[in-house]
C-alpha positions as CSV (number, residue, x, y, z in Angstrom):
1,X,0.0,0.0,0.0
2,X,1.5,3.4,-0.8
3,X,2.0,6.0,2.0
4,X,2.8,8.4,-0.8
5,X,-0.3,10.4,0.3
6,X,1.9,11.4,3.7
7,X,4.4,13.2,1.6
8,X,3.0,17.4,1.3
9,X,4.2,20.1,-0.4
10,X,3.4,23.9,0.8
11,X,5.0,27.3,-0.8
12,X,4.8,28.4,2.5
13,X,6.8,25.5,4.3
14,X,10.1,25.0,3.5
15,X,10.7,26.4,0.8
16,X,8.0,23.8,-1.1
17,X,10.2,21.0,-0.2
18,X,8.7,18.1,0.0
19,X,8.0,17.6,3.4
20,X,6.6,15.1,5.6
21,X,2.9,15.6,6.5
22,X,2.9,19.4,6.8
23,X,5.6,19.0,9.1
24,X,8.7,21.2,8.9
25,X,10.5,17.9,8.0
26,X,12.2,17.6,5.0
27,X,12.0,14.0,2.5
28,X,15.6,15.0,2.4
29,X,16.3,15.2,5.6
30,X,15.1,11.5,6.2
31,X,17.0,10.4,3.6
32,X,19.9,11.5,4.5
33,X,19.9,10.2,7.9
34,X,19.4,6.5,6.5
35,X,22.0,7.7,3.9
36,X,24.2,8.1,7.3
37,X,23.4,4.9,8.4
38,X,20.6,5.9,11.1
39,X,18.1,2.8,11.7
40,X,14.4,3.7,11.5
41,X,14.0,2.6,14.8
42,X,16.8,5.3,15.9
43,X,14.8,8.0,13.3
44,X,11.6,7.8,15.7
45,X,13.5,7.8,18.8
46,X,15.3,10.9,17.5
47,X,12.0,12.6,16.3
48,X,8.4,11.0,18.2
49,X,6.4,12.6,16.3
50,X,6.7,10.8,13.4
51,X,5.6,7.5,12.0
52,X,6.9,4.5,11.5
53,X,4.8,4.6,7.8
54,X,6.4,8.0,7.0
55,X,9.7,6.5,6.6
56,X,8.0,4.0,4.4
57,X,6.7,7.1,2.7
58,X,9.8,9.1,2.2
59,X,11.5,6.2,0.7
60,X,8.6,5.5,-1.9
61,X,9.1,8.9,-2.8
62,X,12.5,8.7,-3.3
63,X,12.4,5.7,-5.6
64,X,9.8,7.5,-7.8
65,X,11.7,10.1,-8.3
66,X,14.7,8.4,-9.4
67,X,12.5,5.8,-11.6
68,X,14.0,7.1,-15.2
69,X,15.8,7.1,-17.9
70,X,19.8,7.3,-17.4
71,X,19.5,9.2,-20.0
72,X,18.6,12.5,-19.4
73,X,22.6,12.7,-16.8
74,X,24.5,11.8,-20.2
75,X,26.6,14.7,-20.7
């Protein structure tokens, strides 16, 4: 089931980032911490207000965005 729906984007928020549920936490910033090696279990220690399917959501988002053609990075 996709959590997709989890994943907002405001003008006003961020810079109109995506973010995670209106919250001033940034798809990149999540990724970046299990780029760093951080455990999802250590993610929702380090920040309780999120949700165990909004990691599941920033990561589905992340592999839409990179779903394409190699391509388009040929120089």
């Amino acid at each position: 089931m996709s959590e997709l729906h989890r994943i907002t984007f405001d003008p006003e928020l961020c810079g109109g980032r995506p973010c995670i549920r209106g919250m001033r936490v940034r798809v990149a910033d999540i990724l970046d911490l299990l780029a760093a090696g951080a455990s999802r279990d250590e993610i929702l220690k380090d920040y309780p207000y999120l949700e165990m399917e909004d990691i599941t959501a920033v990561l589905q988002f992340a592999a839409r965005r990179t779903d394409h053609p190699l391509g388009i990075f040929a120089a």
